[in-house]
C-alpha angles and dihedrals in degrees: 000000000000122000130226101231104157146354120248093259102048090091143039143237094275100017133114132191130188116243126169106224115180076353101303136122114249124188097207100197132182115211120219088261090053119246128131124247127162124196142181098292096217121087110231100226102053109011094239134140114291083179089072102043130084145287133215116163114309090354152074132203128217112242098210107054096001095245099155115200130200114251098215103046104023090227117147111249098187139020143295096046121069106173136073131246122234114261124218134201117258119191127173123218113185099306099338130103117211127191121200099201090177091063113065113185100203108061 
């Protein structure tokens, strides 16, 4: 069952902010094109923050160790992290974000 997190305009081209969404932490993220994604919010390297790292396209880097990971596909893109993040599926409906924690798109 998808979650409302934010509205449309609650973020930016290039910012991220961190939702919980069935009790996880979600990283809801809108890219500079501006579309929604919204990804497991902890690095998996070092279980910090993505929410608070930066974005730069279709990614977002970690800001404790630099890993940047792809936000479509939750692969890692740099070290130190090897492994991916879980993906969830965003909608938008009219001005809300929704986020479905239960469906993960890249497993």
């Amino acid at each position: 069952m998808s979650e409302h997190v934010c509205d449309v305009g609650d973020l930016a081209p290039g910012e991220a902010l961190r939702a919980e969404v069935d009790g996880l932490a979600v990283a809801v993220v809108r890219d500079e094109d501006g579309a929604y994604h919204a990804i497991g919010d902890a690095c998996t390297h070092g279980d910090v923050s993505l929410s608070d790292g930066e974005v730069d396209g279709a990614t977002i880097e970690c800001w404790l160790h630099g890993s940047t990971f792809d936000l479509r596909s939750g692969r890692p893109l740099s070290l130190p992290a090897t492994r991916p993040v879980p993906v969830y599926l965003v909608t938008v409906e009219g001005e809300r974000v929704l986020v479905d924690a239960a469906t993960v798109t890249n497993r």
